[in-house]
N, C-alpha and C positions, 0 to 999 in steps of 0.2 A: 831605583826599582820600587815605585811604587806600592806594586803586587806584594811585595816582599814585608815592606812594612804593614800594609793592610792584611796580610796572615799574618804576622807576629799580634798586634793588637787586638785584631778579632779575635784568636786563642785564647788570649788574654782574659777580654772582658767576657767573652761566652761563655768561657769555664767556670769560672767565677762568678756566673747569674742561677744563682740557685731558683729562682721562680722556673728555670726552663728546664733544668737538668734534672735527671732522674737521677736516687738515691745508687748509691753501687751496690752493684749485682753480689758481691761477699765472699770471694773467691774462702776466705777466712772467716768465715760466718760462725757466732755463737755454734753449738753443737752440731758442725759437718755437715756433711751429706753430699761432697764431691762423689761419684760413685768410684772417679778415675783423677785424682788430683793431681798435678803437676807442681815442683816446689825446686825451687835454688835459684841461682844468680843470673846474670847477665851473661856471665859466660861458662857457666859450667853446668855441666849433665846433669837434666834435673829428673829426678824420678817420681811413679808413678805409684799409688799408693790406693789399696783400697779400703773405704770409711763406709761401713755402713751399720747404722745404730739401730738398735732393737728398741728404741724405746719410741712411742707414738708421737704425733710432729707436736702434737695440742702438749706434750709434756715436756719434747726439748724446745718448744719454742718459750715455756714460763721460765725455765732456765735463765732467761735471757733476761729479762727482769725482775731484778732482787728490788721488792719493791712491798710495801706493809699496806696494801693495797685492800679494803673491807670487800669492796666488790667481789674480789675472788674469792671469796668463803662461803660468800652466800651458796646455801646450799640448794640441790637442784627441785625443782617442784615435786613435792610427791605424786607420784604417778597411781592413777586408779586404775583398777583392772581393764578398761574396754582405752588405757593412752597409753603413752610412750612420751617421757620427760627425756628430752634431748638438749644436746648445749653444740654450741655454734664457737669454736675457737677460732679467733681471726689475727694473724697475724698481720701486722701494719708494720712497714720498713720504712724509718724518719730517716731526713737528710740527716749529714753529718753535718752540713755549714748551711747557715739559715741567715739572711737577712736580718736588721732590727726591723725592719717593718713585716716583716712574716714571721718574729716570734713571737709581735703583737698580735696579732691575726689569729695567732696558734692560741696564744692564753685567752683571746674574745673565746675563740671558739670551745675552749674548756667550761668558760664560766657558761654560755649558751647552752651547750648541753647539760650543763647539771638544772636547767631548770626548764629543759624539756624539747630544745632545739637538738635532736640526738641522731644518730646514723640508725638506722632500722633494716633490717633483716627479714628477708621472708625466706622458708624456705618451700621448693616445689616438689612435689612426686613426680616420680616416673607415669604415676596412672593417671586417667581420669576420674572426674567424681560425674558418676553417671547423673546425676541428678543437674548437674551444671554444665555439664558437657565440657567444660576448661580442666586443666589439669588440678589435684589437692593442693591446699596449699595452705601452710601455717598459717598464725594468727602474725604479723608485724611486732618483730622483739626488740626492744633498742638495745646497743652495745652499753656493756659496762665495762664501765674503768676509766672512758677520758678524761672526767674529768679531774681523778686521782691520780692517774700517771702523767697528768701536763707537764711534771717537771724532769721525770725520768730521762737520762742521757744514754741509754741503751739503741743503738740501730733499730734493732727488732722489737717492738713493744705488742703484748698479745693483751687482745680485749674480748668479752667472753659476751652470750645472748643467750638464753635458754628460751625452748619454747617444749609445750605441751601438747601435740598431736595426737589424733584418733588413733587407735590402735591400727585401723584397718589403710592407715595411712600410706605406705609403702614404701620403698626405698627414696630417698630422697635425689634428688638427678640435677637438682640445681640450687642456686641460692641469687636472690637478686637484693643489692646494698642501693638504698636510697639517702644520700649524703645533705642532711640538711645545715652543716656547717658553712662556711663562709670559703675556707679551703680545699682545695682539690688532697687525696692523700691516695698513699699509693698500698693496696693490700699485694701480701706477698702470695698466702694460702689462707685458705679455711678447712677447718676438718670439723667435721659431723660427729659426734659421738651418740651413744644411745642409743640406736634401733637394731633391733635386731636384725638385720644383713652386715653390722659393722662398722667400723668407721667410713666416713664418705669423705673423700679427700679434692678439694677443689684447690686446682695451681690456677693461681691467678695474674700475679706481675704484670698487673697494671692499676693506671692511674683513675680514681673514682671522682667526676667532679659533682662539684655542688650544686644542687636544684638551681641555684639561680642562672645555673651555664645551662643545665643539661635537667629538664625536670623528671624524666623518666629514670627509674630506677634502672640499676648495672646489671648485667647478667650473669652469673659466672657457672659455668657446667661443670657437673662433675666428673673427675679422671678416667671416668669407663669410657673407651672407643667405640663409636656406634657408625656403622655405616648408615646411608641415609633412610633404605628401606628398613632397617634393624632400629633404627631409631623409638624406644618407648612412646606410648601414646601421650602421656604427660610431658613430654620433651617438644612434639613436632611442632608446634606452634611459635614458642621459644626459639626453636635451634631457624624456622625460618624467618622469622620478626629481626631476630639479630642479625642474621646475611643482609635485610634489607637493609638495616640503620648501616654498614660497612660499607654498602657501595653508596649511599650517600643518594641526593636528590639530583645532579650532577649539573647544579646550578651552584652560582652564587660564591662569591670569595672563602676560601679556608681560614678558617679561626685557628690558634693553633692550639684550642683545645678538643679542637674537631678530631673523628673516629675513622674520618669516611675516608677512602680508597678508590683514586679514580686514575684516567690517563689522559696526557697532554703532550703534543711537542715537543721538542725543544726551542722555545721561542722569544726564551730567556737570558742569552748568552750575551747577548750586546744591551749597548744601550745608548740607541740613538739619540735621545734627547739628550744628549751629552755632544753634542755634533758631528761633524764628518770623522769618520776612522771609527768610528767609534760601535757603529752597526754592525751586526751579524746576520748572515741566513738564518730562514729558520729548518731545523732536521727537524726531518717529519715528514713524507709525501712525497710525490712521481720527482719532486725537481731533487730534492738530497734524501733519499730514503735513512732510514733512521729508527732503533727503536722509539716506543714512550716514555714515558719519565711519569713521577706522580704527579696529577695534577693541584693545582694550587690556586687558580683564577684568581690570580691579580689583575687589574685594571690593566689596559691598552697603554702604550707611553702617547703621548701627546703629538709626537711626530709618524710615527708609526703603528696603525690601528694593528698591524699585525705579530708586533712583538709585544710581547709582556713585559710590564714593569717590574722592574727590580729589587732585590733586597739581597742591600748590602750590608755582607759583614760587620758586624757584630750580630745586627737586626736577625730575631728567628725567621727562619723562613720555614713555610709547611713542611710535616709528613705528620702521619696518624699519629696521638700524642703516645702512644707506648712503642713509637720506635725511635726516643728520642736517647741519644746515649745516655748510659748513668754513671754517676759519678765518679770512677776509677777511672772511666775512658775517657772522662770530662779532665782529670786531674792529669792524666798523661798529656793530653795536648795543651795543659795551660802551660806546663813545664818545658814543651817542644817551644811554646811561644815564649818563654820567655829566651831559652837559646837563640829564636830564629832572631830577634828583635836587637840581643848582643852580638850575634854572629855578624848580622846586616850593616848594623851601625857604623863600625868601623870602614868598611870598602865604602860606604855610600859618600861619608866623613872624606877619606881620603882621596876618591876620586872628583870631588867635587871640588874642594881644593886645591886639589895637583893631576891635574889633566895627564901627564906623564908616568901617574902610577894606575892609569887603568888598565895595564897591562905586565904579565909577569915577565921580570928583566931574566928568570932562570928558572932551573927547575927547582932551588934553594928556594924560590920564593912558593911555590908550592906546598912541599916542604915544614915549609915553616908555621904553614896552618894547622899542622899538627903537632910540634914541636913547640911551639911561643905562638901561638895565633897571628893573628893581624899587628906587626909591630910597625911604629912608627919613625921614618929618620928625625933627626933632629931638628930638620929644618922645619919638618911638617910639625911638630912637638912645637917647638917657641912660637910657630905661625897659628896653631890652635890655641894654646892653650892663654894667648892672649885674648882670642877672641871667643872663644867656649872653655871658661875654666874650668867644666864638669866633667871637661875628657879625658884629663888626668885624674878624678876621681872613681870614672868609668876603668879606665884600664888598669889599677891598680888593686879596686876592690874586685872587678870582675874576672881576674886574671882567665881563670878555669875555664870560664861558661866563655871566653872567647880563643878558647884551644878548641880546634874539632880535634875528634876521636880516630885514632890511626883507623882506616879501612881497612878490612880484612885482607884485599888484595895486595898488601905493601906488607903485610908484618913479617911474613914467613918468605920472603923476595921479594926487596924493594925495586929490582929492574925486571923481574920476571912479564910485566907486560911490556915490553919492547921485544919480545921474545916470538917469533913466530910460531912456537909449538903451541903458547900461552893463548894466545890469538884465537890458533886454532882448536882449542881445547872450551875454550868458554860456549865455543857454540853447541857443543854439548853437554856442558858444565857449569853453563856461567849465568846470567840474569835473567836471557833470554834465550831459551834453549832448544825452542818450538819452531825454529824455522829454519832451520838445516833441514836437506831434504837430496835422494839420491838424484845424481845427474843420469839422466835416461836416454838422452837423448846431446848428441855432438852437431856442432855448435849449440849451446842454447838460443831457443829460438823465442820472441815477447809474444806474446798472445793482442797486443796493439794492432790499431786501425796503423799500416804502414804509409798509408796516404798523408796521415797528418806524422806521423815519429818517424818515417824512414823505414827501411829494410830488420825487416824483423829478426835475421838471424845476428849472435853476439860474432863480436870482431875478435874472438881468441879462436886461434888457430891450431893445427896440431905442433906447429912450430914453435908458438906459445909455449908449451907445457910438456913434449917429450922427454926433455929432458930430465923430469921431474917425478916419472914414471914408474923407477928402481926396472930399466928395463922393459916394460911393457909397452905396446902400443893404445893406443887410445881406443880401438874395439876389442884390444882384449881387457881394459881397465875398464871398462864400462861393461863387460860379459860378466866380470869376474867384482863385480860390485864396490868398485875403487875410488869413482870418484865422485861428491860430493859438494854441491850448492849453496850459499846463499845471496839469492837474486831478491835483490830490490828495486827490481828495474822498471816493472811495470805497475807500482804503485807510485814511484816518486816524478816519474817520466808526466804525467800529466799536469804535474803540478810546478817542475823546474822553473818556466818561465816567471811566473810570479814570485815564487819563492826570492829567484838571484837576484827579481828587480827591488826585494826589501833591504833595508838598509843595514850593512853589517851580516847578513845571510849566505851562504852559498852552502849550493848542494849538487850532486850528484845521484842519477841513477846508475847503483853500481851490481856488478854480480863479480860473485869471488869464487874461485873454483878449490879446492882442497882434495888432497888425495890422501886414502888409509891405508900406512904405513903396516908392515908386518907385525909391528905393535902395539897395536890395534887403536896407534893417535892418527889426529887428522896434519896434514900441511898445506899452509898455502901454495897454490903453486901460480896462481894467478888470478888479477884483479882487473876489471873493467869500469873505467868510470864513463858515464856515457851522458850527454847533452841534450836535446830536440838539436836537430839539424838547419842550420840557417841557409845552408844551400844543398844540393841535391849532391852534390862530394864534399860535403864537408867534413875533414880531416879531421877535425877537432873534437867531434859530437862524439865518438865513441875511440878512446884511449884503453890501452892495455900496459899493465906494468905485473913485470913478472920478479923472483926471487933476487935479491940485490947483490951489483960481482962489484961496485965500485962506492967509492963516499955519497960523490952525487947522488946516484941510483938509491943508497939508502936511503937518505931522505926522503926522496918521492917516493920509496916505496912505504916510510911510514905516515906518511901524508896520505895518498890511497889508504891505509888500512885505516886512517884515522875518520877519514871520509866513510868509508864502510861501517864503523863503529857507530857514527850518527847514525844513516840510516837505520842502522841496527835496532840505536836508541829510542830514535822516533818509531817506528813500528812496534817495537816492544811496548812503547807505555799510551800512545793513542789505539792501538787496536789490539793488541794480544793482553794486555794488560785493561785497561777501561773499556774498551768497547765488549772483550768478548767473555771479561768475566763479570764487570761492573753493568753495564747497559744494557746486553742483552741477556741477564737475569734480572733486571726489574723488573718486566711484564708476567714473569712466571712469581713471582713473589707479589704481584699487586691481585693478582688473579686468585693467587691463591688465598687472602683475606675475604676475596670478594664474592667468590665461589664456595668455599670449603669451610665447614663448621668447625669450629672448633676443638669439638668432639668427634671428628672426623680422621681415622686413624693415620691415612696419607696425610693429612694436616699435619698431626703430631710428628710423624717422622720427619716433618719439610722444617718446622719451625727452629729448631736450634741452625739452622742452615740456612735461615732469612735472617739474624739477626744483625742490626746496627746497618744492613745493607741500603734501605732508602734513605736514613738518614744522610750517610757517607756520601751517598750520588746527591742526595741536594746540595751539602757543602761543597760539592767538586763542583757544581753549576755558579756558585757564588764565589769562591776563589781558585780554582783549577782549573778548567776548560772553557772557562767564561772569556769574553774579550778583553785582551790586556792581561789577562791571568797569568798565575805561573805556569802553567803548558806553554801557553804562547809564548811565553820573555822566556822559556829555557830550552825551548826545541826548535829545529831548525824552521820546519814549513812556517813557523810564528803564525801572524792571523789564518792560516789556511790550514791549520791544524782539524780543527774537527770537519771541514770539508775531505781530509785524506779520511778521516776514520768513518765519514759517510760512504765514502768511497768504496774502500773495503768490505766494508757490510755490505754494498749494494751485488760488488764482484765474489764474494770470497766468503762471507759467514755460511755456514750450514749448519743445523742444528747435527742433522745427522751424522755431522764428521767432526762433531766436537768432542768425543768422548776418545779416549787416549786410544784406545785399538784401532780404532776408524781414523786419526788423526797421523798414528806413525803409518798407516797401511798407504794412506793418500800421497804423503810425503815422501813414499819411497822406503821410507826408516823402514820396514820391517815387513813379512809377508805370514801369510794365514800358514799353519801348519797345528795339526791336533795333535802330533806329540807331544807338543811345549808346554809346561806348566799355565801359561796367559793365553793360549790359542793363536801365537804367534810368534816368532823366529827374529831376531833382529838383525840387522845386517852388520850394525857396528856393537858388537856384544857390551863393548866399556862405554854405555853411552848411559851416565850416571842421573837424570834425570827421568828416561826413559826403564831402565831398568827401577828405580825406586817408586817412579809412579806406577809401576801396573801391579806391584804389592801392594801399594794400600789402592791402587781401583778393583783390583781382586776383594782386598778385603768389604769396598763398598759394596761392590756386585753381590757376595756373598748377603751383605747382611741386609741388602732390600729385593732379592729373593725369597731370602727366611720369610719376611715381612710380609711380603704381598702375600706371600702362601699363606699365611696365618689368615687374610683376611677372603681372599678371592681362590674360594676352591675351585670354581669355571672360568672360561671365559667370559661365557653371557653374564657374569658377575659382575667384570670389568665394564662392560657396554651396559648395564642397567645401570649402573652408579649415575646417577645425572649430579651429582657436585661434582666428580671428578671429570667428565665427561665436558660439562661447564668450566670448568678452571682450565683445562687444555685448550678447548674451542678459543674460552675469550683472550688466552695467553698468544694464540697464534695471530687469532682471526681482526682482533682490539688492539692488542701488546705490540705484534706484528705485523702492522698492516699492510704494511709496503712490500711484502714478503707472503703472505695471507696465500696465493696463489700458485708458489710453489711447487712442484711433484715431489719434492724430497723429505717434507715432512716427516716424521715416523709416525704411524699408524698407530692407534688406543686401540685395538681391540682385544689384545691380549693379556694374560698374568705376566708372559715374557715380555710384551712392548711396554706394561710398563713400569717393569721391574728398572728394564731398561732404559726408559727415559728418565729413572729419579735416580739410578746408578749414574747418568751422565751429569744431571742436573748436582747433585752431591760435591760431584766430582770436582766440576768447575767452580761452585763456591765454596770449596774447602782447597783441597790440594793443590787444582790448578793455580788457583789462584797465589795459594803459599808461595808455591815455585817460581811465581814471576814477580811476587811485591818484595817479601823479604829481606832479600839480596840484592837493595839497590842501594844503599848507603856500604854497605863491606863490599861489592864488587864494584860499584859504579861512584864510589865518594873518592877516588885518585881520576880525576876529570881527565888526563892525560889517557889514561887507560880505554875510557871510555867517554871521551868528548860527546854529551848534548848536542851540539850544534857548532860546526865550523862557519870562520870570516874569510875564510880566502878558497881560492879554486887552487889546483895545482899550477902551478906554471910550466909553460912548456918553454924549450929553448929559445931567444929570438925575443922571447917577454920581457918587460924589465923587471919584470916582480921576479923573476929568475935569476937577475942580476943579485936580486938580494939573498937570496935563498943560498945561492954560491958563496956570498960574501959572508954571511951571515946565517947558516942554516939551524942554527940552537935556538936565537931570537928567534927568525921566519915563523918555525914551526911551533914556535907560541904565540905569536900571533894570527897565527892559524884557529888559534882555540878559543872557547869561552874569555872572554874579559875577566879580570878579577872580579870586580861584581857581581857578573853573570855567573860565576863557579861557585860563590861563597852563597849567592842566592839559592842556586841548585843543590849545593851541600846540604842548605839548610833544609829544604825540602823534602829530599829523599831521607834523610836523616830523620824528620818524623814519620815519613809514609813506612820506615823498615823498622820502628817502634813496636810490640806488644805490650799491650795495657794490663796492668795489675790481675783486670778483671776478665781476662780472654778466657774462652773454652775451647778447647782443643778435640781436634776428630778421636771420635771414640767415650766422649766427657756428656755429660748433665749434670745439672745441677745438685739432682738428688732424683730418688728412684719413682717419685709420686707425678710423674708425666704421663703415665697410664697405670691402670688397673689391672690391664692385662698379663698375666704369669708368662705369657710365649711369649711376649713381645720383649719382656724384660732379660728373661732367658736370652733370645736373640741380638739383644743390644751388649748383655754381656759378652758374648760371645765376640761380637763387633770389635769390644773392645780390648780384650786379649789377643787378636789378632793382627788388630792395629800396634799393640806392643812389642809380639812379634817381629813384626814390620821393621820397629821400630831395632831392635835386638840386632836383626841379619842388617841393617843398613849400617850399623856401627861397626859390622864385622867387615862389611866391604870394605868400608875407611880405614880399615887398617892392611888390607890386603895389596903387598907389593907391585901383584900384577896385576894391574886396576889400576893405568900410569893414568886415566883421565882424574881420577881423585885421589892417589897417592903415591908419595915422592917427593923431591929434595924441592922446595919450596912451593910443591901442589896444596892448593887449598881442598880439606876432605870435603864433598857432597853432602851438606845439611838440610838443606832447604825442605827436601820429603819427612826427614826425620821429625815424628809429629808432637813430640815434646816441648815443651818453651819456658824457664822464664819470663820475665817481664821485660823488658829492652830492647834492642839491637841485639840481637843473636846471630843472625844469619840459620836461624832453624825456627820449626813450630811450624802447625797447619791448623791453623782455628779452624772451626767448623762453619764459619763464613765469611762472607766479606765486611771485615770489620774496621777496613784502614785503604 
């Protein structure tokens, strides 16, 4: 597996390149300021704690440096009666691991400024100066302290600038940092002290480079929200000079210490100059519709003017340099790679040596991956370690790091998935739990062109499934809202043929039918796997298998359900997963840099909910859904993977039905009714993901209501804003374009449209997303439960692969599955994607209260975040509530995934406030 070792290695070295990685965010930061912190283990309830210090940031930030430092004493200028002696505290956050050649760089640049090479400071009014027509603006102060604190080992180091202002100066609204050092450095805040309106508090978090990259000075605004009409006259030039330099010239290759924010294709994914096989389409446009990605203009490949060249892992590839992760999230995946690299070793080791162990002889050998990892027979031991004596050094020091971690789905019932209730319980409990949907309609009929796939209605009949009824007939189980879908028939159906002609591949489009028991669980009660038709009665193209009366029959019926599980798996993580919370939030996050000030109040509330997100989607272009990636080598469609997810977006995304109410209402799940607490009814009451999401989308809905209220008393409020007006247009119209045309759009002209589009937007890079990443290493790391991708078709009688199946139906049906390889490579995978990093923020979380100035705003965000506790409160009560068989019971695993709390690890819970993994 290739793929496999080029993620472990890349991790590796990436993490590890302190030139690229941002310092960590400090979830444990000298003197606080979580406002809602989360703390405990891996696996135990971590609670929520409120920190908030009375004492000003310029005094807990000196805290942080115990340091005999002359600079700070100097006292402040005396001030005459017609000025105001002001001091500029600037907090700078240093890497923790630094190169030897950039802590040489570090000490030049100490000695440079002590003799006059120094960082300079302006600061700007709010007003103008009528005489100049440009806004006031201080005299240029340089920082003290670099060059006395060069040796300080503190994270946090604060360096201080005083200046002396006319009296009639005004509130100061901005600060611009001119870096004539050699190094780029990363300011955290700056706070203003001195003038009378107070302190002025500028959140900054990000990276300042040096004139010789970048000769114009930084801008940083300060924490008051302005909308754009509202905006100070001393401000408007600033707040539009800086949109300019963000959307960039939209020329010319990305640096990646470049700022700018633009959009491109996907044109990246392959790479032909590598030769045949090796090309990808490009998504983007009428032939495979597709959202944008950021762009990055790399040169043309040599064979193909129309794909972009590549960079490959380790190599950085663009995004704006402050959305580049920092260091805790850097630290988390170097550690996932050093797992991925010993997990890998061994199957790659063994399979290539003994052709006979690329496949599990039992389910002991399974098993055993979490019990003693990857063990070797004896014969393969004397046969290795004659010729690689290092692999008995490997498996003896590395014992640990090559055991994976019991899955959550084995601990508490280790045969519970062979279980049909279990089966049918995950589809509204389990990884992917967004595509169950009520059956409305007897026989299900494809929405397919029947000219090319055959007769559109499914081949399950009432004979099929009466018996499974408890009594009912099939129009009174369909009146009385009984039975229940998941079809994947008309996303996989155009894709079969190629799929079965790859090598080691097969698939099926299947649809399962399930019926709701008086207990409010699902059963299956029957499954369809269905083919393209090679002749006009082709018998074969569409198979039905119902509840199993004999041995044989077992089998094929866990083989059908095992088939169902792929598909399951592939639509889960190419489109409900990446495409519909990964891709099509890029274009609304590239927009909104590009459009929206930063002082702009929807800005501030969008930004903890952009974070580490373009970074993520560029490493997914370079080792996840690239050609040859680990998408492709661990899911069925292989290279015709993001062909299916352009697919989908072309038939199936809607903005307007991605928000949970509109999403169960489409599906069937649930119906409009104003008595309900959520403004809706559900039809399967224990449907544990759908009940814990519409608490915390309530809670969202609530608190960017509060919000918008705070800022847009009218409508004509909403429709005069032209940044925000701008950032939706170009999200749709740019972001969008293959879609630009649509009638379903949601309309901007309201407080409610668009309370409503950032309550949807919220939703999906925070919660929704929790609910479909988290829970794939504890539900989906026993590959058996949930196979990636099967190697055989069913057999039907008459075959001879049936002959084996009879003879032999324990081996068959493992060879049915993932390769050893193939499982331990996928293990490895999901295993860091179901990871939280040290330094995650959790829905409901900031860093610290200085993201605005505003009092209603902060009021409302608390509020947000008590609610979300709440939330959090009643979902632990559910899990323990008997009757609530979908999440508890004698080997049920409780429903976490909504619950928005987390440690750091593999939890199987936690809801960051974006897509951060």
């Amino acid at each position: 597996m290739p793929s496999m070792e080029l993620l472990g290695r890349s991790f590796l070295q990436a993490a590890g390149s302190a030139s690229t990685a941002a310092p960590r965010g400090g979830r444990e930061r000298a003197g606080g300021g979580l406002c809602f912190a989360s703390l405990g283990g891996r696996q135990g309830r971590p609670s929520r704690r409120t920190v908030r210090s009375k004492v000003p940031v310029g005094a807990l930030a000196e805290r942080v440096v115990l340091t005999p430092a002359p600079a700070e004493r100097v006292a402040r200028p005396e001030a005459h009666p017609q000025s105001v002696a002001a001091r500029a505290v600037v907090t700078v956050r240093r890497k923790r691991k630094v190169e030897v050649k950039e802590q040489v760089a570090e000490q030049m640049d100490a000695y440079a400024d002590r003799v006059g090479r120094s960082v300079l400071l302006e600061l700007i009014s709010t007003e103008t100066d009528p005489r100049k027509g440009g806004p006031k603006k201080s005299k240029k102060s340089k920082l003290v302290g670099w060059f006395e604190k060069r040796d300080v080992k503190a994270e946090l180091v604060v360096y201080t600038a005083e200046f002396t202002v006319d009296a009639a100066f005004g509130e100061p609204g901005a600060v611009t940092v001119l870096n004539r050092h050699q190094l780029e450095f990363f300011i955290e805040s700056i706070l203003v002290e001195g003038f009378p309106s107070g302190p002025a508090h500028f959140t900054c978090n990000s990276w300042v480079q040096p004139t010789r990259v970048d000769p114009a000075p930084r801008v940083f605004f300060t924490n008051r929200p302005y909308l754009p009409s509202k905006t100070p006259p001393g401000l408007r030039e600033l707040r539009r000079r800086e949109l300019k330099e963000l959307r960039g010239s939209g020329t010319g290759v990305r640096k990646i210490t470049d700022r700018a924010y633009d959009y491109d294709v996907y044109n990246d994914l392959g790479n032909p100059d590598k030769g045949e096989g090796f090309e990808r389409p490009v998504l983007g446009g009428d032939k495979l519709p597709y959202p944008r990605r950021m762009r990055t203009a790399r040169p043309s490949t040599v064979t193909d003017e129309g794909a972009e060249s590549r960079v490959e892992y380790p190599e950085p590839i663009y995004v704006s340099r402050d959305e580049e992760f920092e260091e805790g999230k850097n630290e988390m995946l170097s550690e996932g790679a050093i797992k991925a690299l010993l997990h890998n070793f061994m199957p790659l080791l063994v399979s290539s040596v003994s052709p006979d162990s690329r496949d599990f002889a039992g389910f002991h050998d399974v098993d055993n991956l979490f019990k003693e990892g990857l063990r070797l027979k004896q014969a393969l031991h004397d046969q290795l370690f004659q010729k690689i004596p290092f692999v008995r050094k490997i498996q003896e020091n590395s014992e640990g790091l090559l055991r994976y971690d019991t899955p959550d789905i084995i601990k508490k019932d280790k045969f519970a998935w062979l279980r049909d209730d279990e089966f049918a319980r995950q589809a509204l409990a389990g990884i992917n739990p967004v595509n169950i949907e009520r059956l409305q309609v007897f026989p299900p009929v494809s929405k397919l062109d029947p000219a090319v796939y055959g007769p559109p209605e499914s081949a399950i009949t009432e004979e099929h499934i009466i018996g499974n009824l408890d009594g009912m007939s099939v129009r009174q189980a369909l009146e009385e809202n009984k039975l229940y879908m998941l079809d994947y028939h008309d996303i996989f159906m155009p894709f079969l043929d190629r799929i079965n002609s790859l090598d080691g591949r097969k698939a099926y489009g299947t649809r399962t039918l399930f019926f709701l028991t008086a207990g409010g669980t699902l059963k299956p009660i029957a499954i369809e796997l269905c083919l393209p038709p090679m002749t006009d009665d082709c018998k074969r193209a569409k198979r039905v298998f119902t509840p199993p009366a004999d041995a044989t029959s077992i089998w094929l019926w866990q083989l059908a359900k095992a088939h169902v599980c792929s598909n399951d798996a592939g639509v889960h993580q190419l489109i409900n997963h990446w495409l519909r919370t990964h891709a099509c939030m890029e274009p609304f996050i590239i927009a909104a840099h590009r459009q929206m000030s930063a002082m702009h109040p929807i800005f501030k509330l969008l930004k903890p909910h952009m974070r580490y997100t373009l970074k993520i989607n560029a490493l997914a272009r370079q080792i996840l859904i690239n050609g040859d990636g680990v998408i492709e080598s661990g899911f069925t469609p292989g290279r015709y993977c993001m062909e299916m997810s352009s697919f989908a977006y072309d038939n199936l995304w809607r903005l307007d039905q991605e928000g949970l109410p509109a999403d169960l209402i489409r599906r069937g799940m649930a119906v409009e009714d104003a008595s309900q607490p959520h403004g809706l009814r559900l039809l399967i009451e224990d449907y544990p993901y759908a009940t814990d999401g519409l608490l915390l989308w309530s809670a969202i809905a609530r608190w960017c209501e509060a919000y918008v209220a705070a800022y847009y008393p009218s409508d004509e409020a909403v429709q005069d804003d032209y940044e925000l007006q701008s950032w939706y247009t170009e999200a749709v119209q740019v972001g969008h374009p293959d879609k630009r045309d649509a009638p379903w759009w949601p309309r901007l002209t309201t407080a409610g449209d668009l309370a409503s589009l950032l309550t949807t937007l919220v939703w999906l890079c925070s919660a929704q997303h929790a609910a479909l990443n988290f829970g794939q290493y504890p539900l989906g790391g026993y590959i058996p439960n949930r196979p990636p991708l099967m190697r055989r078709l069913v057999p039907a009688e008459g075959d001879p692969e049936y002959e084996h199946l009879v003879a032999d139906p324990h081996r068959f049906y493992l060879s049915a599955l993932p390769s050893l390889t193939q499982t331990t490579t996928f293990m490895t995978v999901i295993d860091t994607l179901s990871t939280h990093s040290a330094d995650e923020q959790y829905l409901g979380e900031r860093p610290n209260e200085e993201w605005t100035a505003d009092p209603a705003a902060l009021a409302a965000a608390r509020e947000f975040a008590a609610e979300v506790r709440r939330a959090e409160e009643e979902i632990e009560r559910r899990n323990a509530d008997p009757s609530r068989r979908n999440r508890c019971g004698a080997g049920v695993l409780p429903y976490e995934l909504m619950a928005p709390s987390s440690g750091p690890g593999i939890t199987c819970r936690g809801v960051p406030n974006s897509v951060t993994i």
